[in-house]
Structures are given as C-alpha cells and as structure tokens.
RODO-2510 file (C-alpha; in nm, 4 decimals, decimal comma):
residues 315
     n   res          X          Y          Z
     1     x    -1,9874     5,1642    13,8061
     2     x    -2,2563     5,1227    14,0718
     3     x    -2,4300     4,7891    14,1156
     4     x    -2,8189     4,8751    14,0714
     5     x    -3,0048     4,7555    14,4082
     6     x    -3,1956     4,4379    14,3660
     7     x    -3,5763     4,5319    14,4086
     8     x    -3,7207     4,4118    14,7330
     9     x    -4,1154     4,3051    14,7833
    10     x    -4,2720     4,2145    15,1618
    11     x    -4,5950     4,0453    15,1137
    12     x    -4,8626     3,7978    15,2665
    13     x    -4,8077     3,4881    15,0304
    14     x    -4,5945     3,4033    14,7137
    15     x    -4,6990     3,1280    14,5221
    16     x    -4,4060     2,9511    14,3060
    17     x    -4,5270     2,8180    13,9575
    18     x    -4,8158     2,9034    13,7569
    19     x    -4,9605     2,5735    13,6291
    20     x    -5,3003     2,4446    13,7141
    21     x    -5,2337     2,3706    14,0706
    22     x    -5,0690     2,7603    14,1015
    23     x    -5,3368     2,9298    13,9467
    24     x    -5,5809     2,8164    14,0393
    25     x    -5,4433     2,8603    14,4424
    26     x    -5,4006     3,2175    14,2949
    27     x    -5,7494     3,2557    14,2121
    28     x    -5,8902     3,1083    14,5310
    29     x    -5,5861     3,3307    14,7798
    30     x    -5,7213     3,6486    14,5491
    31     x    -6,0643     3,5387    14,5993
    32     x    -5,9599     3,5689    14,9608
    33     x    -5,8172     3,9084    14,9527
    34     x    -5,4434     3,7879    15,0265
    35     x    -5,3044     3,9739    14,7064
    36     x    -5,0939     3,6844    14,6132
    37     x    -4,7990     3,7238    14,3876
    38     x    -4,7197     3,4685    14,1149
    39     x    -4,4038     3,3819    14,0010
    40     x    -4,4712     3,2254    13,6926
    41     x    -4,1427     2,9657    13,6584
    42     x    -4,0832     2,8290    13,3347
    43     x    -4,2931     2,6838    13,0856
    44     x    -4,5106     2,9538    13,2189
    45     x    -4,8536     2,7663    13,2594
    46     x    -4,6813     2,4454    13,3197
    47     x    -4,7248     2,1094    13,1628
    48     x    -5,0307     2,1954    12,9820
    49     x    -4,8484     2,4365    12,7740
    50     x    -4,7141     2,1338    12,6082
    51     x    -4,9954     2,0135    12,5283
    52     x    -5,2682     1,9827    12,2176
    53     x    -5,6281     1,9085    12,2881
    54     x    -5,7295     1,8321    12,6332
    55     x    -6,0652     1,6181    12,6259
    56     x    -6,0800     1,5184    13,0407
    57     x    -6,0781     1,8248    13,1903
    58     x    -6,4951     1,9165    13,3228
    59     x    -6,6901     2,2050    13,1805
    60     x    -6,4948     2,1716    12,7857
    61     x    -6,7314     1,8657    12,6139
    62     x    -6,5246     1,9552    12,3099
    63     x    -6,2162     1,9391    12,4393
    64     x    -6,0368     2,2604    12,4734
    65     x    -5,6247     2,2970    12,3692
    66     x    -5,3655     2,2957    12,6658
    67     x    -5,2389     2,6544    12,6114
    68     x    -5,5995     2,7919    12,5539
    69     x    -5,7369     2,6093    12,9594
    70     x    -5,3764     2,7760    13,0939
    71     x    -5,4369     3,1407    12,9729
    72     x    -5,8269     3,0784    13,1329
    73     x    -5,6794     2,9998    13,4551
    74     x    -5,4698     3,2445    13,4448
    75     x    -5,7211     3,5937    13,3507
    76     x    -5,9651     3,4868    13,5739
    77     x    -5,7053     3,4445    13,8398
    78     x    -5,5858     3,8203    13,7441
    79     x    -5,9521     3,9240    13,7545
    80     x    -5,9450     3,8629    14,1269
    81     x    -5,6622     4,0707    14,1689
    82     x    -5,3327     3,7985    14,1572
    83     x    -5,0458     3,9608    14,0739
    84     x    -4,8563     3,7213    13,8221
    85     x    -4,5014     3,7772    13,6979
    86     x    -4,2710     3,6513    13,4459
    87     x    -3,9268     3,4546    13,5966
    88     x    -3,8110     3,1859    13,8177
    89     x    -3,7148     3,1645    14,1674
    90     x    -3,3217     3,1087    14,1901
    91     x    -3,2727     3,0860    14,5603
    92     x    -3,4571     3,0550    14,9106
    93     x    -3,4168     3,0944    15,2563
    94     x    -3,6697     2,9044    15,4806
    95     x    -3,4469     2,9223    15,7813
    96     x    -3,5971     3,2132    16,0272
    97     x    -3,8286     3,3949    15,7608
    98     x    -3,9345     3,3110    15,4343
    99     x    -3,7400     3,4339    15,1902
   100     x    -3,7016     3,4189    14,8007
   101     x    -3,4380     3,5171    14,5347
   102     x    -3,5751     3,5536    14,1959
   103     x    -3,3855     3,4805    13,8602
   104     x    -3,3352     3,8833    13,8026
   105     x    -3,2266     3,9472    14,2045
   106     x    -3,5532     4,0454    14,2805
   107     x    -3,6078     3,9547    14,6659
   108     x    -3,9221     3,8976    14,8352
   109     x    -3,9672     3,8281    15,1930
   110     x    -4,3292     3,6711    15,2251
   111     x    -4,5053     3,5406    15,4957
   112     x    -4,6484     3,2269    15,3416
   113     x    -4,5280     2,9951    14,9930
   114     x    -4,6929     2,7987    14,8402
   115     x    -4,4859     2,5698    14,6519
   116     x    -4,6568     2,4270    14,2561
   117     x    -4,3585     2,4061    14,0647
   118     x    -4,4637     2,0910    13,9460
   119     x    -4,2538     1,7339    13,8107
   120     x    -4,0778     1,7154    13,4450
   121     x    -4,1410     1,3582    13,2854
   122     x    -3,7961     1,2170    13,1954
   123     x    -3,7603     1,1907    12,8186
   124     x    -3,4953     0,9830    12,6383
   125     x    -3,2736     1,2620    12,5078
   126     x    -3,3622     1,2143    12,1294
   127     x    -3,4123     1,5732    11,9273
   128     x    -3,7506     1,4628    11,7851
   129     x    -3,8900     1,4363    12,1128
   130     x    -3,9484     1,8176    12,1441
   131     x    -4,1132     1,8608    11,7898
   132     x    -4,3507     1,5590    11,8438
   133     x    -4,4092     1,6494    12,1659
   134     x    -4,7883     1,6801    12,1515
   135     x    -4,8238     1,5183    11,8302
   136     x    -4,7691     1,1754    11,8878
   137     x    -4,4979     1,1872    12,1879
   138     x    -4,6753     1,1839    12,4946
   139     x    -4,6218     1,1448    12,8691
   140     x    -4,9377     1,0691    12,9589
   141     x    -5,1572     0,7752    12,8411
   142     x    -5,4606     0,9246    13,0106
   143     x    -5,4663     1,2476    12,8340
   144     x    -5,3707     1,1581    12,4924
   145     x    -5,4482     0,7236    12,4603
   146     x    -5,8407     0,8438    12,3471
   147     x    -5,6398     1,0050    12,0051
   148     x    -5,4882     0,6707    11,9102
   149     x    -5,8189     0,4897    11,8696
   150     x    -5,7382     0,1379    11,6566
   151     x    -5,4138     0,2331    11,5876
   152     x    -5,0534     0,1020    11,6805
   153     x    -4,8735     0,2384    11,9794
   154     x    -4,5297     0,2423    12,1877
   155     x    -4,5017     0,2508    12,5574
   156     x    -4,1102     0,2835    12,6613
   157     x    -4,0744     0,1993    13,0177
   158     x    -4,0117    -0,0689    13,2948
   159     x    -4,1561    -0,0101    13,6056
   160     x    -4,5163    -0,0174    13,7130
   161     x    -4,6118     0,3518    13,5628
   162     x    -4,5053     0,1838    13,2081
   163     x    -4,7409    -0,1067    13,2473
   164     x    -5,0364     0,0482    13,3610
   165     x    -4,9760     0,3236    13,0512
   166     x    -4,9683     0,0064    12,8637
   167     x    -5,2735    -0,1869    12,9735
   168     x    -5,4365     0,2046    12,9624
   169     x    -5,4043     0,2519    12,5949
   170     x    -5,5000    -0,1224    12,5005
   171     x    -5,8620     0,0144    12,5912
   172     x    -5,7545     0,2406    12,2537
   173     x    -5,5141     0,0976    12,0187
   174     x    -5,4851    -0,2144    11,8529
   175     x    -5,1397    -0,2939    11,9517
   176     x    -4,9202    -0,1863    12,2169
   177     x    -4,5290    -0,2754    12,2284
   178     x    -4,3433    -0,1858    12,5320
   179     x    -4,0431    -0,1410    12,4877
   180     x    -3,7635    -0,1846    12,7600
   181     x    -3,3589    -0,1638    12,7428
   182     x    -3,3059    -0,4452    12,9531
   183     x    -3,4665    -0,7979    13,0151
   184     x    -3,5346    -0,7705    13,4083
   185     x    -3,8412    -0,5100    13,4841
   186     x    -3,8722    -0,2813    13,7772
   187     x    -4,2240    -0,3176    13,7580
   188     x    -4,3904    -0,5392    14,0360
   189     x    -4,5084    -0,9170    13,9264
   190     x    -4,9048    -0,8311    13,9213
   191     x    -4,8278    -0,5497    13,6834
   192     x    -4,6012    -0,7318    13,4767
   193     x    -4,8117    -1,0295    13,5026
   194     x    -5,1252    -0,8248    13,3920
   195     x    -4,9498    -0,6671    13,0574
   196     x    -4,7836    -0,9651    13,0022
   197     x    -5,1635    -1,1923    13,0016
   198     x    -5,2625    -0,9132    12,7477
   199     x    -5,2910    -1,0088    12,3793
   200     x    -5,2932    -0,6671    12,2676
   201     x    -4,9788    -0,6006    12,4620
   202     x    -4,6373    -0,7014    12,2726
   203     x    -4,3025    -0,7051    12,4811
   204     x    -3,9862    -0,5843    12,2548
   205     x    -3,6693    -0,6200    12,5260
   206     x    -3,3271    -0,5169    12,5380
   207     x    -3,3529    -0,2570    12,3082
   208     x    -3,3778     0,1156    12,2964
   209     x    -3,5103     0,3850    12,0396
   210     x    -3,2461     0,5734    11,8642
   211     x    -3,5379     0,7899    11,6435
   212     x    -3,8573     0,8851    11,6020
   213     x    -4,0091     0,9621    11,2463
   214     x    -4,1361     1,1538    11,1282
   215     x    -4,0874     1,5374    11,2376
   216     x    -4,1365     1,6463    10,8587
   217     x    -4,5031     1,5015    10,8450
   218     x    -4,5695     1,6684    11,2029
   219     x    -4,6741     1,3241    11,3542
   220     x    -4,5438     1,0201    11,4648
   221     x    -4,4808     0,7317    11,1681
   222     x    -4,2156     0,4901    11,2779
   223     x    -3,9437     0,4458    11,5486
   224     x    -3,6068     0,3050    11,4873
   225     x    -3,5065     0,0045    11,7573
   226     x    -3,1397    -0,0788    11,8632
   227     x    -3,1283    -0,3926    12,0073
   228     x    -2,8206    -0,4194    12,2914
   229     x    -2,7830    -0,7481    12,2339
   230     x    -2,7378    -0,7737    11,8953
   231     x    -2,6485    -0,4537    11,7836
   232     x    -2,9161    -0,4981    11,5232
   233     x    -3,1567    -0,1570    11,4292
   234     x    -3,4949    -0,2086    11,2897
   235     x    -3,7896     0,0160    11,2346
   236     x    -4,0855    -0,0521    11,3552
   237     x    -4,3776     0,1295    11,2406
   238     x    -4,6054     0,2855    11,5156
   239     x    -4,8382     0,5890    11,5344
   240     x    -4,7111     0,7234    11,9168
   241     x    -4,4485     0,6786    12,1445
   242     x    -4,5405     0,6790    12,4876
   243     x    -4,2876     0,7781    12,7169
   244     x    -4,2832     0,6566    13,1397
   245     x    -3,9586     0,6027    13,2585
   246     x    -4,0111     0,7939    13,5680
   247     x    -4,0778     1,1657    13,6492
   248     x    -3,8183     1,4542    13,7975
   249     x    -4,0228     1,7001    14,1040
   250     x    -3,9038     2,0573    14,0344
   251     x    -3,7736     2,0215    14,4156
   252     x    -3,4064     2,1175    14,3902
   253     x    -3,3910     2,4524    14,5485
   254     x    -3,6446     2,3334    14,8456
   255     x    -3,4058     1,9991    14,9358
   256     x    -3,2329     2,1935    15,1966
   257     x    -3,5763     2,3089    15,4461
   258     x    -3,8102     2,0641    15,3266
   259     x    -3,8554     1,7144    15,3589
   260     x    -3,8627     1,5494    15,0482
   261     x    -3,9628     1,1496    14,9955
   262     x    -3,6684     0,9302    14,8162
   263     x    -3,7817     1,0461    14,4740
   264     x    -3,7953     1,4320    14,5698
   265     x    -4,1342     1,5229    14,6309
   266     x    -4,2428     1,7054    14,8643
   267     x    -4,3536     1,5437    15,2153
   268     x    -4,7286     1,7006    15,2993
   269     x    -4,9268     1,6266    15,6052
   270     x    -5,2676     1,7518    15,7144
   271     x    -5,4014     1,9202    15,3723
   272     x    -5,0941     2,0778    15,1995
   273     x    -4,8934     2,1754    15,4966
   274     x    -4,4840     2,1156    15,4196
   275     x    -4,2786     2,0799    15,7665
   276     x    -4,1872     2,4536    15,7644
   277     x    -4,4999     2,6902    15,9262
   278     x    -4,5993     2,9154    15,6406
   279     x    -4,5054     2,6759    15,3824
   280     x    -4,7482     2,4927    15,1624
   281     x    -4,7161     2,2499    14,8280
   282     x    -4,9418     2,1548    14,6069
   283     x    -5,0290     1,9632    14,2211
   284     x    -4,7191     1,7277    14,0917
   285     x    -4,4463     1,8604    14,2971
   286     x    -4,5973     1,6409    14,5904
   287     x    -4,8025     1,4339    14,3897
   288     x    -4,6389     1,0745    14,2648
   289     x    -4,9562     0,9342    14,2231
   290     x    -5,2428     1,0438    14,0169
   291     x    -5,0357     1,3659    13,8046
   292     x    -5,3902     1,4896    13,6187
   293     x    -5,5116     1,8593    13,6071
   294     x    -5,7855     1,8328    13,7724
   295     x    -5,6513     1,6507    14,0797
   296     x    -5,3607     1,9932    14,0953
   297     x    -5,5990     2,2344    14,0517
   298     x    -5,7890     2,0605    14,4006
   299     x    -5,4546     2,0588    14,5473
   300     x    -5,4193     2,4214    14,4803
   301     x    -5,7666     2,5129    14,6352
   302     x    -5,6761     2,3241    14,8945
   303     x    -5,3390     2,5133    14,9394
   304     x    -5,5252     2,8500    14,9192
   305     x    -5,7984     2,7497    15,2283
   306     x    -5,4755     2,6137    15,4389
   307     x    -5,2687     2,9381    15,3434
   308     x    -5,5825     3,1739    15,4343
   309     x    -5,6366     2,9592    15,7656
   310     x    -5,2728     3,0150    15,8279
   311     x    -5,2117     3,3510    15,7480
   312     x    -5,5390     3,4263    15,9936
   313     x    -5,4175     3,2683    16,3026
   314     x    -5,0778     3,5148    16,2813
   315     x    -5,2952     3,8092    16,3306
***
C-alpha cells in the first residue's frame, strides 16, 4: 500500500505557537497583509489556557478568565485574515531555506518564522498539581498573589525567582513559608537577605512536599512536608502553593540553528531578530525576565513590524 504524500505549503511567514505573544504577531502580520499561518502548538492558546481569572491584563476592569482573553486574541486575529491550525511543529530545517515539519508530515517552506512557543514552569511531579492548577497551584505570584488576600501561602523554590514570589505575595497574605529541599539557596544574598528580614516570610528547609490537599474540595487546604533530614512528614495547612523552581523554553527543536543562552532561550538582538535572516522570536521563549502577557503580546507586535520590514526588503 501506497504511502499518502505529505501535504506541502510555500508561504511568506509561519508563526510557531499561538499564545499571547503568537497571536497577537498574527493579528498585527494579517493586519499587514502577509497571510500568516499559525501553527497552534500545544496547549493551544498557551499558558493562559491554564489559567482562571486574569485581573492585570488592560481593557478587562473585571478581570476576564484565561481561556475567555485567548479565544479574543485569537477571532480577532482570524478576522484579519490569519490562518490558524491545529498541531505542532516536529522538525525544522533553518540551514539554506526555512523549512518546517509538522506533527502530521505536513511541510511548509516559508520565508520568515516567527518563533512564540513559549517556556513551561517546572512543577514538582505530584498528580494534584494538574487538578489545582489554577485553583490554588500557581506559577505566577503576579497573576494570582491578589486572590490570596490575608490568607496563608507556600512559595517552593531557592533561587532568586522564589524570593521575589515570596516578598510579592507578602503584599497579600498573611504568611508566607518558603519552602526549600536543601539548606544552601541559589538565590543571591540581597534576595535572601530581603525575605529573610521579612516577618511575614517563614523559612521551612530541607524538606519537600509529597501532597497537596485537597483535589476533592477543588482548592488548595493543606500540603504534606517530608523533611530529608529527619524523615519526619507533617502537614501544614496553607491556602496555595506557589511553585518557582525555574522555567523550561519550548527551544528543543531550534538548539541546532539558533543561538540559545545557557538556560535555552532564545538569543535576540535588534527588536526580535534570532541569528538566522528570516527568523524572529518573541514572548517567553526569549524572555527570562519579566514572563507577563502583556509584555508577549509587545514582543509579538514587535515581531510582526520586524517580520513585515524583513519580508519588504526581499522584494
């Protein structure tokens, strides 16, 4: 039996991801008339698919819920004329042309990319992490510390991006515990120093969190502690769990054309430009710093204007 030929699409510009920095490049490149085609990438809408209520994004005073400010992005995108489709890119080839191998064989040769497949946060493994996710389990103290107002949160974590999610959320809750597996931080001395001169801020060390309560009730009651030291477990009762032990760039396919920093991200210079001509990167995939909607969605309008700019001088 006969193969069936993998479909094959030549365009002006594919744009890889579909969160807020993807979209809204889509929008502005449609806007533009440089028919881009999306390919969505999974969670399709990105991070804020994950999410409940977003209350810090302009233009929604009531706050408006993360899947609800995706699906915006993504029909007014559309209404330009963005052609968005469902599935992940599997394979490319930045070598002479720009080319792209999608999860279904589908092969596009393009002649500009602009890269938005965002960074995962790192998560500790446990099963309740996916059904709290949202409702108590965060990755983000500046999206979701305004919900625990007066009450009693967790930061897990050691480095710097843990203690500034800590000394965040003590504008919020009455008591923080961060807890770390080991006794030495990676966090720099001012930052520990800070958290540390905190009252609000309690310090729970060589110890790790085995579970988190309560899936049943649909919100976070409790987390039980191991302590390495002592082999002892203890629950200790808390109303979130803040996660920052780091974040994973979805860079793996790109490592072999595009300079990457140590931690995978992707290397931009002037604007959004990558090292390859044509090739362009934008929201968390080549931001380690600020990782907020709003500052992606600039990125990706400032991907679009370098892409159009680009694509112009070829002609």
């Amino acid at each position: 039996m006969n193969k069936p030929e993998s479909k094959k699409i030549k365009n002006q510009l594919t744009i890889v991801g579909s969160g807020p920095a993807g979209l809204t490049a889509a929008l502005y490149a449609a806007r533009g008339n440089l028919n881009p085609l999306v390919i969505e990438g999974f969670p399709a809408g990105g991070q804020l698919t994950l999410t409940t209520d977003v209350e810090n994004y302009p233009g929604f005073p009531d706050g408006i819920m993360g899947p609800e400010l995706m699906d915006k992005f993504r029909d007014q995108a559309i209404r330009f004329g963005a052609e968005i489709v469902n599935g992940e890119v599997s394979k490319v080839d930045f070598s002479s042309k720009l080319h792209l191998v999608l999860d279904d064989n589908t092969e596009i040769e393009t002649k500009s990319v602009i890269i938005s497949t965002g960074a995962s946060a790192k998560m500790l493994g446990l099963k309740e992490e996916p059904l709290l996710l949202g409702k108590g389990v965060s990755t983000c103290a500046t999206c979701d510390g305004f919900f625990f107002r007066d009450q009693i949160v967790t930061v897990v974590g050691g480095g710097d991006s843990a203690m500034e999610e800590a000394l965040f959320l003590t504008k919020f809750a009455q008591k923080v515990y961060i807890i770390h597996r080991r006794e030495i931080f990676r966090a720099s001395q001012i930052m520990l120093d800070r958290a540390k001169a905190n009252p609000k801020i309690e310090f729970i060390l060589n110890t790790e969190i085995n579970k988190i309560n309560n899936p049943d009730e649909n919100k976070v009651t409790s987390a039980v502690l191991f302590n390495k030291k002592t082999s002892e477990t203890t629950e200790l009762n808390t109303d979130a769990v803040f996660i920052a032990i780091g974040h994973i760039p979805n860079t793996q396919i790109f490592k072999n054309y595009l300079d990457l920093n140590e931690n995978g991200y992707i290397l931009t210079n002037e604007g959004t430009k990558t090292n390859i001509p044509g090739v362009f990167a934008c929201g968390d995939v080549q931001d380690w710093e600020y990782r907020q909607a709003i500052t992606a969605a600039g990125s990706g309008c400032m991907a679009a204007i370098d892409t159009e700019r680009y694509l112009s001088n070829l002609k």
